[in-house]
C-alpha positions, 0 to 999 in steps of 0.5 A, a space after each residue: 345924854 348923861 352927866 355928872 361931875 368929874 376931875 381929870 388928873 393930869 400929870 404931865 410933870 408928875 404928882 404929889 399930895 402938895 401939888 393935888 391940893 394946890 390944882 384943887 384950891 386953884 380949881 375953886 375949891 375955897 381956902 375956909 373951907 379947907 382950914 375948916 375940914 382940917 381944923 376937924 383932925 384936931 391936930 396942933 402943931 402946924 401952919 398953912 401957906 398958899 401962895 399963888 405962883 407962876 411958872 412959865 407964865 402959868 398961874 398956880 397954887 403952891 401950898 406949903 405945910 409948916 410943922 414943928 422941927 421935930 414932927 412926930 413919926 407915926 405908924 398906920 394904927 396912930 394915923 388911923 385913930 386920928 382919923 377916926 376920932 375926927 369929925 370929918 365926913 366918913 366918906 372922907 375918913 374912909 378914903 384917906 384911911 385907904 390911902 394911908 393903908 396903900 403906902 404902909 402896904 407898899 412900904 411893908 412889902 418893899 422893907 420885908 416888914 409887917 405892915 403895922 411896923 412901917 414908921 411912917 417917916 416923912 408920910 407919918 410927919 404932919 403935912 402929909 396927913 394935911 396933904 392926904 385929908 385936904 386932898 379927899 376932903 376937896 374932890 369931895 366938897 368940890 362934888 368930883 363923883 369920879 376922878 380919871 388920871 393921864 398915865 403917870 411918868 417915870 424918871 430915872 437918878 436917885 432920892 435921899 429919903 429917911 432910909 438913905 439913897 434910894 432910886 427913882 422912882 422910889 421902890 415904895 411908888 413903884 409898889 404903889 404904880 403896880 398896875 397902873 400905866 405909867 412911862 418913862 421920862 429923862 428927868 434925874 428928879 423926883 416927879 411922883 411922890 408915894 403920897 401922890 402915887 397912893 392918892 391917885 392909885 385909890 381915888 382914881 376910877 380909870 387911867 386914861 386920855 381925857 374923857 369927853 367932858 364939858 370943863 368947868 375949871 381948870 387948876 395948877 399945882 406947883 411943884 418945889 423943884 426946877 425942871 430942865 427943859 424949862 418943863 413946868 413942875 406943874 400938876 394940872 387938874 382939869 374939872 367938868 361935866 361928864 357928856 357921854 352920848 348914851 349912842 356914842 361907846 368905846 369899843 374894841 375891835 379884834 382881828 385875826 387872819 384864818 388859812 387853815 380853818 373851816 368856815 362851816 363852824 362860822 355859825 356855832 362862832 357867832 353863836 358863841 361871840 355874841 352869847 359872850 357879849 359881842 356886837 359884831 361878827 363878820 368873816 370876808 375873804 381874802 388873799 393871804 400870802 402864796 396865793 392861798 385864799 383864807 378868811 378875816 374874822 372881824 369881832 367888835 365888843 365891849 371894852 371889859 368883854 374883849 379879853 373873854 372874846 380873845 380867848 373863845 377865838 384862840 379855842 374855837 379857831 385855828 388862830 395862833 395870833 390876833 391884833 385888837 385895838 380901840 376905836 370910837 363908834 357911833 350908833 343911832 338911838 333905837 328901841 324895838 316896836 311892834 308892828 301890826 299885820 295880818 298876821 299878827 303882831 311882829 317884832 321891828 326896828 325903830 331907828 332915829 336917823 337925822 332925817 326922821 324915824 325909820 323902822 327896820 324889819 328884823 330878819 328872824 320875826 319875818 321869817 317866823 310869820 313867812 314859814 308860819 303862813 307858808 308865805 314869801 318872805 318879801 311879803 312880810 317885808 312889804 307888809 311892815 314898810 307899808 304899815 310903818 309909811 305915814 300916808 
């Protein structure tokens, strides 16, 4: 059994850099500190309010940044130095660098601009520097060694911002979501800030449904605006202890139909799966339509090797279509061992099974000592389970 401190980052109603740092102080993460990393940017100018809130009868933090009327407009290279010249952590300079790099690269490509002449506008004014630090310098204190974010929604209507009307989401969030699985949501508000988008888009490991996790905490950032539907514009993030059972994978399972295909070159397949990294081959017959018999060819694989799977099969196969999809699958704790014979030392399985340890011939070290000593195979299968039998 494995563990380590994690964050999920659930963004039911949204996200922004307000809301995440709001979720991280409900969270427990302590109001002296986090004044005491900021007061590290050495900025002047600005005041922190942290209000606790309710919404629909859910407790939250709403944090608020009080600059002067007219903040200053700052470029990458401004907000770069600042950062640099801080005494905050490296680790903590270094992500909230990568942020700010992925809005300015974002806004560089939605304005046709280079990207050390994107005016930051509203991201270069001074609460979202407090936003981006405060945020990165709170999973980090908080001790978040991964963070896993829900799919993020989309709305529709429109946003005034610095260049004018724009439509949501808004094209530099759009930039910043390319990639990352989001869906889309009726609201006419803005529910993703590129503030939020660029901090969930570096800071998270996967997006996905929750992982499996013993929580610790759970926090609540609030949003400004009202949501219909009395959605609460909350930001939830959920923090714990990863539990993920060294037996117990997520894994995908790929599918396809073969009428025309010759059986005979099944064996150079499963060759070619499993040396690619596959965990199971199987092909059954079936029945497929007009009455003409062919075959399912089943492969279960690792997530990250699936689409190397999927394409061997479309050239080594007649298959012009397959379906995959995810499933959870468990397996029992076992190591190999070798067991002493007559013959020799041989290769077996050791398997732990609710009702004690068993240990499994395996087929290809029984057929090496049966054809080696010219004798039937079952013997050499007897001859394991008697040794490995307590008396």
């Amino acid at each position: 059994m494995t563990s380590s401190c994690i964050a999920y980052a659930d963004c039911f109603s949204g996200i922004s850099g307000d809301m995440f740092l709001g979720a991280l102080i409900h969270c427990g993460l302590s109001e002296e500190l986090l004044n005491d990393e900021l007061v590290k940017l050495n900025l002047e100018g600005y005041s922190l309010t942290i209000d606790h809130t309710r919404t629909n009868g859910i407790g939250g933090i709403k944090v608020d940044v009080h600059g002067t009327p007219q903040q200053q407009f700052r470029h990458l290279s401004s907000i770069k130095t600042i950062l640099q010249n801080s005494s905050l952590d490296q680790r903590i300079i270094a992500s909230s660098i990568e942020v700010f790099n992925e809005i300015a690269r974002a806004e560089a490509k939605v304005h046709d601009i280079d990207i050390e002449k994107v005016h930051f506008h509203e991201v270069g004014a001074i609460d979202t520097i407090i936003d981006v630090v405060g945020t990165v310098a709170g999973l980090h204190h908080l001790g978040v060694r991964k963070l896993y974010c829900s799919p993020v929604p989309s709305p529709r209507g429109f946003v005034e911002c610095a260049h004018g009307r724009l439509p949501l989401p808004a094209p530099a969030v759009c930039e910043i979501l390319t990639g990352v699985p989001c869906y889309g949501v009726a609201h006419s508000q803005e529910l993703v800030t590129p503030t939020g988008a660029a901090l969930l888009k570096v800071l998270t490991t996967e997006f996905r449904s929750m992982p499996p996790m013993i929580i610790t905490s759970t926090g609540y950032g609030a949003g400004s605006h009202i949501l219909p539907g009395n959605q609460p514009n909350l930001f939830r993030l959920i923090l714990g202890t990863s539990v993920q059972p060294e037996e117990h994978q997520e894994v995908e399972i790929i599918e396809t139909h073969l009428d025309d295909w010759s059986p005979e070159s099944f064996p150079y397949l499963c060759d070619q799966l499993f040396r690619d990294g596959a965990l199971d081959v199987s092909l059954a017959p079936i029945q497929m339509k007009k009455g003409r018999p062919g075959f399912l060819l089943k492969i279960i694989c690792p997530l990250h090797l699936a689409a190397v799977l999927r394409r061997l099969v479309f050239e080594e196969t007649t298959s012009i279509g397959l379906r995959y999809h995810r499933e959870y699958r468990q397996t029992l704790p076992r190591r190999i061992v070798q067991v002493k014979t007559p013959w020799g030392k041989l290769a077996a399985k050791e398997v732990e099974t609710p009702g004690g340890t068993r240990v499994y011939p395996e087929y290809e070290e029984c057929r090496r000592i049966a054809e080696k000593f010219n004798i039937p195979l079952q013997q050499v299968y007897d001859q394991v389970k008697k040794e490995t039998t307590p008396s």
